[in-house]
N, C-alpha and C positions, 0 to 999 in steps of 0.2 A: 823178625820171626813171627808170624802168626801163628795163634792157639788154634785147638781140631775143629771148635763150636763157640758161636758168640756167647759175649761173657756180659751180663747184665752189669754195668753199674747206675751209682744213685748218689748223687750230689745232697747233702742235707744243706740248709741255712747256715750252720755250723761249719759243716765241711768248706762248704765255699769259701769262708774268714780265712781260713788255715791254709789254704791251697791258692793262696796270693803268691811263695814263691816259687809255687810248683808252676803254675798258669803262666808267670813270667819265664820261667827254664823251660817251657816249651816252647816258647817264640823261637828260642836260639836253637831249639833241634827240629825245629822246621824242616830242615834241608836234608835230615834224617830220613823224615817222614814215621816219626813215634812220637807218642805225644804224652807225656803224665796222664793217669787216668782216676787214680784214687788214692785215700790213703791208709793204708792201710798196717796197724802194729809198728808205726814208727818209722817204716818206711816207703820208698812211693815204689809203687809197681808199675812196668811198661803194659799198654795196653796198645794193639794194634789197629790203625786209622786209616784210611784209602787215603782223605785229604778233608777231614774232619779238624779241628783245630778249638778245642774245647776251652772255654774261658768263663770264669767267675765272674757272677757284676760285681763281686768286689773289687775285680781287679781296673787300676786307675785307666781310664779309654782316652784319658790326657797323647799318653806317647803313642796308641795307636792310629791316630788323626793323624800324623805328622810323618807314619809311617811310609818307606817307598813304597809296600808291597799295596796300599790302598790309594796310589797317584795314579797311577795306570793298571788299565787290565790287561795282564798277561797274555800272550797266545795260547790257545788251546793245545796239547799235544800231550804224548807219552814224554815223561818225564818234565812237564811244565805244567802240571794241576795246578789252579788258582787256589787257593786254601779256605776255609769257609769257615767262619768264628762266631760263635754264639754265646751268651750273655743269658746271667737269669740268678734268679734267687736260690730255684731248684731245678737241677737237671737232670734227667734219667735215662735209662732208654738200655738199649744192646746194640755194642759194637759192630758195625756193616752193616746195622738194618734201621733203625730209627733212633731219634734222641727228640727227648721229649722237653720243653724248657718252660715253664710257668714261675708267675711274679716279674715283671719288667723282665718280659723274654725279648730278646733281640738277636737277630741274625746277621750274618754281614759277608757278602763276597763280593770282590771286584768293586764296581762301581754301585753294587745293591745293597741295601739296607732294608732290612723289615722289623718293624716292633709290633709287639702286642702283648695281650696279656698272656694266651700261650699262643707254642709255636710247635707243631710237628715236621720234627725232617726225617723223610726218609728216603736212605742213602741210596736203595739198591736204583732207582728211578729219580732220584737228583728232587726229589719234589716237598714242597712246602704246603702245610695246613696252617692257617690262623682260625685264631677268633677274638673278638672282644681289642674295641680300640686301635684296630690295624693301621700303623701309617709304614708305607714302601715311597722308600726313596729310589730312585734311578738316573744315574747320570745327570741328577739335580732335575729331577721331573719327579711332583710329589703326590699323592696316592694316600685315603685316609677312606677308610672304611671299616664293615664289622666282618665282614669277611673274605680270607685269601685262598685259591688255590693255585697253584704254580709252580711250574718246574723253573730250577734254577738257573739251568745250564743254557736252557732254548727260549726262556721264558715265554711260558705260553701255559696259559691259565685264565682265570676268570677274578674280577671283585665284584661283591656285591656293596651296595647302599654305596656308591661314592664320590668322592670328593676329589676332582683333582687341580694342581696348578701346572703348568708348562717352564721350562727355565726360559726357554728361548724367545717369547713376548709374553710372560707374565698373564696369556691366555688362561682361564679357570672355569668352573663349572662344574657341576652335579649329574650323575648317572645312576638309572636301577641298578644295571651290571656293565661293567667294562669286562670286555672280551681282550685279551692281550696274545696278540698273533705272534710278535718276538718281541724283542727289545727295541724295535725301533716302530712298530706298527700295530693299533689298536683302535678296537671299533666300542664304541660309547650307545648303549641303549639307551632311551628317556631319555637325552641327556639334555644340558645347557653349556653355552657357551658365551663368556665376554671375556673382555680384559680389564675390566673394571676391577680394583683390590677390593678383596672381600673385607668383613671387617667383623666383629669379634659378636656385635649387634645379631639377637636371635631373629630380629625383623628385617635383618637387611634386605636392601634390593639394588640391584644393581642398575645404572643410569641405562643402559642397551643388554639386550640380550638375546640372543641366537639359542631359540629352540628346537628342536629335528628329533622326529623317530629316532633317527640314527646321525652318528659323526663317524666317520672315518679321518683319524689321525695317521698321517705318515710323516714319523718324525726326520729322517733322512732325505725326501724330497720337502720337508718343510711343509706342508701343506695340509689341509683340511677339508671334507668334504661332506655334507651335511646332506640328510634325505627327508623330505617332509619338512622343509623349514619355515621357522616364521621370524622376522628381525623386527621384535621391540624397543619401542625409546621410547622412554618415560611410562612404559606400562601401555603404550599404543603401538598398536600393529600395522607398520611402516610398509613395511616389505614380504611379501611369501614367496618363498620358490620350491619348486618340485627337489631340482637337485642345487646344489649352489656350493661349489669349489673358493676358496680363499688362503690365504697365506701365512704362516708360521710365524715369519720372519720376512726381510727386506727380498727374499730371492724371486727371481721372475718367474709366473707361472703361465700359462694360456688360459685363456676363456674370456667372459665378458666382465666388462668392468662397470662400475658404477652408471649410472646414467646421470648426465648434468642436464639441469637446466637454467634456463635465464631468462631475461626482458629485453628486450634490443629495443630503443625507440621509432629504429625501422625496419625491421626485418618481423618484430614483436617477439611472441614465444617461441623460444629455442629451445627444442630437446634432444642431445645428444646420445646414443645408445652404444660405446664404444667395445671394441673386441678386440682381445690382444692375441697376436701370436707369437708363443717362447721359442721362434725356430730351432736355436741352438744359442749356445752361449755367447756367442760371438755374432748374432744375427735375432732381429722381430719385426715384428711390423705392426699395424694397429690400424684397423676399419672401423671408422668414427662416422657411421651413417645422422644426419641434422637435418627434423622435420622443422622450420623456417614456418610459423603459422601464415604470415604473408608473403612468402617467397614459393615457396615449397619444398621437398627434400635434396638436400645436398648431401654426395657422396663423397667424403672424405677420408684417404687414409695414408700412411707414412711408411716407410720400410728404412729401416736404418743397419749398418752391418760396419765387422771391424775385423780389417785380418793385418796378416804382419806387414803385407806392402801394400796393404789402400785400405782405405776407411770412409763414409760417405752417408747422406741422409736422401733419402725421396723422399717429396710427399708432393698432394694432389688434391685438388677439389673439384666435382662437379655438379653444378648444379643447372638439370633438365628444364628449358619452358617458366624462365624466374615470372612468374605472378608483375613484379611492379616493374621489369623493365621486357618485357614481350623476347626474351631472347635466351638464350643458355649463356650458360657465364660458368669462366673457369680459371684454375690458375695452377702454376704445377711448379715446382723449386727442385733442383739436384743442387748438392753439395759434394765434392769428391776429389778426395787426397792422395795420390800413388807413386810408386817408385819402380819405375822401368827397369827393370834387369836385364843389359843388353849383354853377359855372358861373353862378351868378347874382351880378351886381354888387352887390359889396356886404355879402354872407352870409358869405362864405368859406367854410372848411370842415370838416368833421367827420372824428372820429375812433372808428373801429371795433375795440373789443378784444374778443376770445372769449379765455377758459381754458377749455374741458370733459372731465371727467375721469370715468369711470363704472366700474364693473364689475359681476362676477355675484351677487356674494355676498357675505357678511363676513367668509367664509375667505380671500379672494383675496389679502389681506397676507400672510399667513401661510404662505401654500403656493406663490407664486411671489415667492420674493426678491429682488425691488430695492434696488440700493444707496441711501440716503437714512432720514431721519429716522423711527421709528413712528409716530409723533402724523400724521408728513405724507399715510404712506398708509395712515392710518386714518381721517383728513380729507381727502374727495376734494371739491374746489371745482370749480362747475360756473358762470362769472363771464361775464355779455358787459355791458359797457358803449359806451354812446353820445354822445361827448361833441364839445363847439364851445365854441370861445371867438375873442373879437374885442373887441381895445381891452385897455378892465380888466375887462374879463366874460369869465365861463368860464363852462361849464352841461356839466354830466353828467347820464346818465340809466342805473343799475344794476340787473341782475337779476343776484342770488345765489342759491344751493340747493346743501346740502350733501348730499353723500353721507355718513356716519359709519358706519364698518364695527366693528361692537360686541364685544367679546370677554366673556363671562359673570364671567370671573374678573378681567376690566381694565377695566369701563368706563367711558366718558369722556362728557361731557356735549356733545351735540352743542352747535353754535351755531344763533341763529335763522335762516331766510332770509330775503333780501331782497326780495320780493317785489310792487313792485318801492323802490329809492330814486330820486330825484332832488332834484339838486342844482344850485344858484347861487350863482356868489359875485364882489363887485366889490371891487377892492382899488386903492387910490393911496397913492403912495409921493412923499412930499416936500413937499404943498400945504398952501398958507396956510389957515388958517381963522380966522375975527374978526380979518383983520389981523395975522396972527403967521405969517411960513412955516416949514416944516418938518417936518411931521405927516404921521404916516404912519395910513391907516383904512382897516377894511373889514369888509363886511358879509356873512351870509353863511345865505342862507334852503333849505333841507331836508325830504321829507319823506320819509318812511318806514315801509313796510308790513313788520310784523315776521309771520313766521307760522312751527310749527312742527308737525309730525304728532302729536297729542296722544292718537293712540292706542297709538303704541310710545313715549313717553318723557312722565312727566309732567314740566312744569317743575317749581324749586323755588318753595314759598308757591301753587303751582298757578296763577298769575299766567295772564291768559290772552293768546290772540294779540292785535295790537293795530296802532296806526297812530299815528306821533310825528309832528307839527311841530315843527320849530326854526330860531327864530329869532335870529341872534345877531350883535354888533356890537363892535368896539373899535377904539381911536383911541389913540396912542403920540405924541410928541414926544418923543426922542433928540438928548440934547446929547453931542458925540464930541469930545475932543480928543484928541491925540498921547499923555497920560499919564491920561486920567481919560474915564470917561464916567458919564452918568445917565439914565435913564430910565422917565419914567410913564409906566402905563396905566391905561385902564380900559374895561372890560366887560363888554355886558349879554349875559345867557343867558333868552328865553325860549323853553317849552318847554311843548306843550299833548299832550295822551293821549289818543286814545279804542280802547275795546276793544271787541272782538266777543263778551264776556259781562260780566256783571261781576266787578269785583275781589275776591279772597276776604274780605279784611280789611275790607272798607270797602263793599261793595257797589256802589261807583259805577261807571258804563259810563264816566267822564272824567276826567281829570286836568289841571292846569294847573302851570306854577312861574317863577316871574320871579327869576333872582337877577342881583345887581349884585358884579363883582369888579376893587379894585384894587390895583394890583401896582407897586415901586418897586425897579427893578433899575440897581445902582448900581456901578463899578469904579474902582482905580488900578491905574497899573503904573509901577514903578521898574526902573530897571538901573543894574549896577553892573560894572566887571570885576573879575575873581573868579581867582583859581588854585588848581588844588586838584590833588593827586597829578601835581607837576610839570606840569598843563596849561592852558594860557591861557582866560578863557570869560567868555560875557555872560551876566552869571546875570539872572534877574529874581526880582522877587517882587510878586504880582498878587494883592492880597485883592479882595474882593468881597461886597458885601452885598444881599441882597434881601430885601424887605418884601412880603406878598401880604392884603388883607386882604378876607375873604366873610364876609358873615350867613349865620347859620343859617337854614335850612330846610328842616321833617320832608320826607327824601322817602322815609321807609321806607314810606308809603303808592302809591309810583310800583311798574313793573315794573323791571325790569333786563334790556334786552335786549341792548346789546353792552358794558357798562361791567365793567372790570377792575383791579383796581389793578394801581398802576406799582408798576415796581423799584427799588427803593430804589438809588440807582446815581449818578456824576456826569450824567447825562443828563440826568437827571428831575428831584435836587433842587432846582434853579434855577425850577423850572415852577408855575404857581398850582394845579393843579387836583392830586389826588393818585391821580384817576382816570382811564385811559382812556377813550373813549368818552362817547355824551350822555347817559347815565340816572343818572347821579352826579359830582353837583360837591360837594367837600370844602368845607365852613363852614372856614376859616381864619383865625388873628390870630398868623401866626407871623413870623419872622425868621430867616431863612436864613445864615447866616456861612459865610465860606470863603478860603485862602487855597490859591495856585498858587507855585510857587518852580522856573525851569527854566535849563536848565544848555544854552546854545547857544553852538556854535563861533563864533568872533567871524569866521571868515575867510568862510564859507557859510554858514551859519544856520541850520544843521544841528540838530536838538533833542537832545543826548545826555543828558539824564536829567530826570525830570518827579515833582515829589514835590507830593500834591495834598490839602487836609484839606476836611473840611465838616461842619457839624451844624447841625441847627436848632433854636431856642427858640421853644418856642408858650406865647403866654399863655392861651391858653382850650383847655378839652378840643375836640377833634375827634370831634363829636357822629354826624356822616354815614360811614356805613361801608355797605359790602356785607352781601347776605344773612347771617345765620348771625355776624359778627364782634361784636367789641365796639367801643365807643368808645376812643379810645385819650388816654389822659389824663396820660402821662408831658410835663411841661415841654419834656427836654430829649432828645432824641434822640440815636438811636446814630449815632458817630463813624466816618465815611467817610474812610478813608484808603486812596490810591494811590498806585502807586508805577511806573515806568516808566525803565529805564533801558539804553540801546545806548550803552554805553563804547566799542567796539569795535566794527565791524561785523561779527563772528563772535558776537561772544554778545549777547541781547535778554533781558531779564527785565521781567516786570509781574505786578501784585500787587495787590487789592482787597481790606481788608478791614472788615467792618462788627464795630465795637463794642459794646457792650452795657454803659454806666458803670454801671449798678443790681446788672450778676451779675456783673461783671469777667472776663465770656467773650466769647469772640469768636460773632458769632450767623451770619454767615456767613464764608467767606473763598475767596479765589481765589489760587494763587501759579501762575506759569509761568515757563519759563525755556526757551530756546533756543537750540543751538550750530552753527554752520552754517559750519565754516573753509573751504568749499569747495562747487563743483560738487557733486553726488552726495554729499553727508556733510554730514546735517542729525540733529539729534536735539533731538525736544520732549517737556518732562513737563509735567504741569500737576496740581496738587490741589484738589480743589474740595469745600467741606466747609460745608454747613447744617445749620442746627439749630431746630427749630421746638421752644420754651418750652413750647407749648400743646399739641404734639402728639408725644413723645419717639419713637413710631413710625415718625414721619414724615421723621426725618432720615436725610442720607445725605453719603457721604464716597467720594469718587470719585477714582480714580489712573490718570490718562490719559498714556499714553508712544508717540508716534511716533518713528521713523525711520527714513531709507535711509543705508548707509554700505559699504563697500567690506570686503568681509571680507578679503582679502588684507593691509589694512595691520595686521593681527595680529600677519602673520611677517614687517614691516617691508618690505613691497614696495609702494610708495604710487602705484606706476602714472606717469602723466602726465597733467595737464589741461587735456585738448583742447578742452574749453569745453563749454558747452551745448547737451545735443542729439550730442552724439557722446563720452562718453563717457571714460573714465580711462584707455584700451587695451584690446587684445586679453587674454585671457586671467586675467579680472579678476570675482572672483564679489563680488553684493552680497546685503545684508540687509536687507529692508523688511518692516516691523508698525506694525499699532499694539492696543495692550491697553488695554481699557476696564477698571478692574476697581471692585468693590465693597466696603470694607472691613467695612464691617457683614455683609454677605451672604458676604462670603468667598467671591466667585467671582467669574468672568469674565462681564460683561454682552455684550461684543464684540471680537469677539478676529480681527485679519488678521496671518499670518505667511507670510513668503516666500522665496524665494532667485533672485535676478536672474543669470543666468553670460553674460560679453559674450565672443563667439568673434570679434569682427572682424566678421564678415560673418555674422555671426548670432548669434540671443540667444535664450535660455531664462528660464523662469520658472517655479515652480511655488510657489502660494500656496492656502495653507487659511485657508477665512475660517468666523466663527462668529457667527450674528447671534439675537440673545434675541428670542423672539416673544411671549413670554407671563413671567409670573412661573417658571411651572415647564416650558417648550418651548422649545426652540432648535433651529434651523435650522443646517447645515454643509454645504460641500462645498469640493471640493477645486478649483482651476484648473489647467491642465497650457497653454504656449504654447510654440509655436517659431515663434519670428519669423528670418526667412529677408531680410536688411535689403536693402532694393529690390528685392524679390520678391514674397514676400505672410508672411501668419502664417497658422500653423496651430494648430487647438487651442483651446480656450475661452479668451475675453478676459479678462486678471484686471485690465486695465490703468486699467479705469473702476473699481473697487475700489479700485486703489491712489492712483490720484488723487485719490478721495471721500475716504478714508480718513486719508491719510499726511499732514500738512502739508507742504506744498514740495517732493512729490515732482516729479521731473524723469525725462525718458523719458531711455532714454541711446540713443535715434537721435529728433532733430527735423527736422523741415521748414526745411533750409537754403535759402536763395537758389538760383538754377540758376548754375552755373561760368559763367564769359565761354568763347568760344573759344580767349582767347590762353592760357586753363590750358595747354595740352598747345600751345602755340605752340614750333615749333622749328626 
């Protein structure tokens, strides 16, 4: 019931004591919509409220924090007011028109919160006056000044002198007045900008800082937009820009980004100017124009996109009239994944894959340096395949073409193309055949166009281009138990030739070969508990036997278009054939032995250490070998031994080594070892040391050492471990490399060294990297970055470097979660 005219009341210091459980019995008639108003002669009288909700600071703000009606904001509507609670020593005012609150006055609705010394509200226009001390909280975005005006409901008003911090990057800074357009949008006069934590110090200053006439925040597209800008570090004016757009948060925006630059020791100064496009969520692209001081400008940009049946990357480089090689140079990459929807009952559907990789010249390894392997981009695969399968049928259809970029002093023998393959193959898994279940078989029919430019490379034996069928089949029965298993097979290989001249050796335009192979791979496994070095463990020990047995047949009369041998390795010994690929199947009458012995937690089954042997006994020479080889007619083969062991989750070591019982050397070997007590502090070596019998030139002995570790714990200052992605602390330099070296060659084949310095709110790096392009050429230059952390970097990227490079490096700022609002809830 509402009175005819508003009725003044007046909270004293007094009254407020006393009206603790009037303030609390008004929560619960909330829903009423009456609320206690005074107290008066003993008892409390109703006073009428739109959506006012009056409270005592005496009254405990413990149980209001926890309350539902301040976890979310309610929708706006007739019969759904959000209710608006105010706090104070003294409070006065008249009912429907204003309420006056001084002494620790506080306001609160929804997600808003205002304090200060006083507070005018008035109802009839939803609107708020401060003074003196103002701090406004908002959906954890914090606000501190000496003066407020605002409406509450649209929020849209003004603060003078202020102060504000962001929830969502911890973004802060100072303004004459913030203008506040609603609750998600506000423009900042005078203002400053960084993300550096302020600190409590009247002389602070911040490491970077974004100055501008104006900022424009838009907190729901996340973004920032400054007018009149200047970006200082360390108190020097780095950067100016007219307008300059940046990011809230991790979300993608358009415009330009950082410019990097570098040292190339042959291209020299590199300055890149890049520009991003946010097409759509699901779609960008990025134009990355690179002025080359000795090359000249390269146009470079990328386009990448993701929808629900195909996803894919472009990108492209050109570079006009190159300065040191009189010619334009270029190179362009597709990547692209999809799934054909052929809509007819029944068919189902296809699969679309493109790799294409191209460029200008043979030079182009060499003179623009990409991180990754040489072999890789000097083999440029240009791959689309077309494949469907339904049921136990799969079917593909391949065209391959290499690019091979030749170096006079290194060169490598291209591979054939595929021009094109297709493929079929049906396979069942568990079915009866003659009355017996359990058989696993499959078939599997091929055919392939090998062809190769035979005016830049002859093959070896001159072999010419050609066309293979292959047909081939096997069938397995697998008996499995808990401790033991066995299993046959066997398998037919046919395989028919014909070629586009004839064969040198033999004159024939055909070839045919039928071989039969069977294989008898057989296991146990025992456990036992075991203690070793005061620790409890389920040790095992798993021998393992296989038997493979093929006839012989001459195929030194066939080509060899993709067949290689395997590595001698645990992968492979277990395997019938001793070759890659179909143009060489290994005659075999051998006996594989092997035993596994491993060390597992009995409480998680955790593996902490793996000790592994293997060798094979052949009864007949191994007549079938690749071009140029011998037969190999040693009995008993060299002895495979591995080793594998994480006692501790700081330290890992593993270790391959192949034996040699005839010379009692070891003919290859691998040792590694890795120490990683922490976040940011990881260090790897590894020795890797072959030796070819037949070729004493050919060996090599290789000393590989990664790491990132914290330079400071030198002079025993070990920082804090904030976890991942943020780092050790403030004021904290690290060491990241990694050294390839050669010991025969006495030099470095590949060389990254670095220095990481974390300022809090900003990180540097500077890393010289050195990559071998030739036996007697090598490539260097240096990387310079200042990352400015929830801002942008500046500077050329070394960060793809140290990732390719370091094992297990770690950034020391990652892509966290976004904060709740109750962060800064208060």
């Amino acid at each position: 019931m509402r009175t005819a005219s508003p009725q003044p009341f007046t909270f004293s210091p007094v009254s407020c004591a006393v009206l603790r459980l009037a303030a609390l019995t008004s929560v619960a008639m909330l829903g009423l919509g009456y609320a206690p108003a005074s107290w008066s002669q003993g008892r409390i009288q109703e006073l009428p409220v739109a959506d006012l909700l009056v409270v005592p600071a005496s009254v405990s703000q413990t149980g209001l924090k926890s309350s539902p009606m301040l976890a979310e904001k309610p929708p706006q509507g007739p019969g759904n007011e959000v209710p608006t609670f105010v706090f104070g020593d003294n409070i006065s005012g008249r009912a429907d028109l204003e309420t006056v609150i001084e002494g620790n006055a506080e306001l609160r609705r929804g997600p808003t919160a205002v304090r200060a010394d006083r507070i005018e509200y008035f109802q009839p226009d939803d609107s708020v006056k401060t003074l003196g001390n103002v701090h406004v909280s908002n959906a954890g975005n914090q606000y501190y000044g000496s003066e407020l005006q605002i409406k509450l409901d649209t929020f849209e008003g003004f603060f003078s002198n202020t102060t504000y911090r962001f929830l969502s990057n911890a973004g802060n800074g100072r303004a004459d007045r913030i203008n506040f357009i609603d609750d998600q949008r506000l423009v900042a006069i005078q203002a400053t900008y960084t993300t550096c934590e302020r600190t409590d110090e009247a002389s602070w200053k911040p490491a970077w800082i974004l100055t501008a006439d104006s900022f424009k925040f838009d907190m729901e597209a996340e973004t920032g937009e400054a007018t009149g800008a200047v970006l200082r570090f360390k108190d020097v004016p780095i950067l100016a820009f007219p307008t300059v757009s940046f990011p809230l948060s991790d979300k993608r925006k358009s415009g330009l980004l950082p410019p990097t630059i570098g040292v190339d020791s042959i291209s020299g100064l590199q300055i890149t100017q890049p520009y991003y496009f946010n097409i759509a969520p699901n779609r960008d692209a990025t134009f990355s124009p690179t002025v080359l001081s000795k090359r000249g400008i390269d146009l470079g940009g990328e386009y990448r996109y993701l929808e629900h049946d195909f996803n894919g990357k472009i990108a492209g480089n050109y570079l006009p009239s190159d300065k040191l090689r009189g010619t334009n140079r270029w190179s362009y990459s597709l990547q692209h994944a999809q799934t054909l929807r052929s809509d007819i009952p029944g068919v189902g559907n296809f699969g679309l894959n493109l790799n294409l990789n191209r460029v200008s010249d043979n030079e182009y390894w060499r003179d623009f340096t990409r991180n990754g392997d040489t072999l890789t981009r000097r083999l440029l695969a240009n791959d689309a395949s077309l494949s469907w399968g339904k049921g136990f049928l799969s079917t593909s259809i391949r065209v391959l073409k290499w690019q091979t970029l030749q170096d006079l002093a290194s060169p490598i023998t291209p591979p054939y193309d595929l021009l094109p393959q297709a493929t079929a193959t049906y396979t069942r898994v568990n079915v009866p055949i003659a009355g017996m279940s359990g058989f696993d078989w499959s078939t599997t029919a091929q055919y392939s166009h090998f062809s190769i430019d035979r005016s830049l490379f002859s093959p070896p034996n001159g072999q010419p281009n050609g066309e293979r069928g292959l047909l081939s089949a096997q069938v397995s029965r697998p008996w499995i138990s808990p401790g033991a298993f066995i299993t046959p097979k066997l398998q037919l290989h046919a395989t028919s030739y014909r070629y586009d001249s004839p064969f040198p050796t033999t004159g024939n335009s055909s070839e045919s070969r039928v071989l039969p192979t069977f294989s008898l791979d057989s296991g146990l496994q025992f456990e036992r508990p075991a203690n070793f070095f005061g620790r409890s463990f389920t040790q095992t020990l798993e021998p393992r036997a296989f038997y493979v047995r093929t006839p012989f047949r001459n195929q030194s009369v066939l080509p060899n278009y993709d067949s290689g041998a395997n590595d001698f390795n645990f992968a492979t010994v277990f395997t019938e054939n001793a070759f890659s690929g179909n143009d060489r199947i290994s005659d075999a009458n051998l006996l594989t032995l092997g035993a596994t012995t491993r060390l597992l937690d009995p409480d998680t089954g955790a593996e902490t250490a793996r000790f592994g042997v293997a060798q094979r006994l052949r009864f007949e020479d191994q007549l079938v070998t690749l071009p140029g080889f011998l037969p190999i007619t040693d009995r008993i083969s060299d002895l495979l031994v591995g080793t594998t062991i994480n006692w501790t989750p700081q330290w890992t070591f593993d270790s391959t080594v192949q034996y040699n019982p005839k010379t009692k050397k070891s003919e290859r070997s691998t040792f590694g070892l890795r120490y990683s007590p922490g976040d940011y502090r990881v260090v790897s070596a590894a020795l890797r040391r072959q030796v070819d019998q037949n070729n004493l030139a050919a060996q090599s002995n290789l000393v590989d050492v990664g790491w990132q570790w914290p330079i400071n714990d030198l002079w025993g200052d070990k920082g804090k471990d904030l976890g991942a992605g943020r780092g050790q602390g403030e004021g904290r330099y690290y060491s990241v490399g990694r050294m390839n070296y050669s010991v025969p060659d006495k030099k470095f084949v590949d060389l990254v060294l670095g220095v990481e310095y974390d300022g809090c709110c900003w990180i540097g790096r500077v890393v010289f990297q050195r990559s071998q392009s030739s036996l007697a050429t090598s490539n260097s230059r240096i990387l310079f970055q200042l990352e400015l952390v929830g801002f942008s970097r500046i500077g050329s990227n070394p960060l793809e470097a140290l990732k390719t490079n370091i094992p297990r490096y770690q950034l020391l700022r990652d892509k966290v979660a976004a904060p709740s609002r109750f962060t800064n809830y208060d």
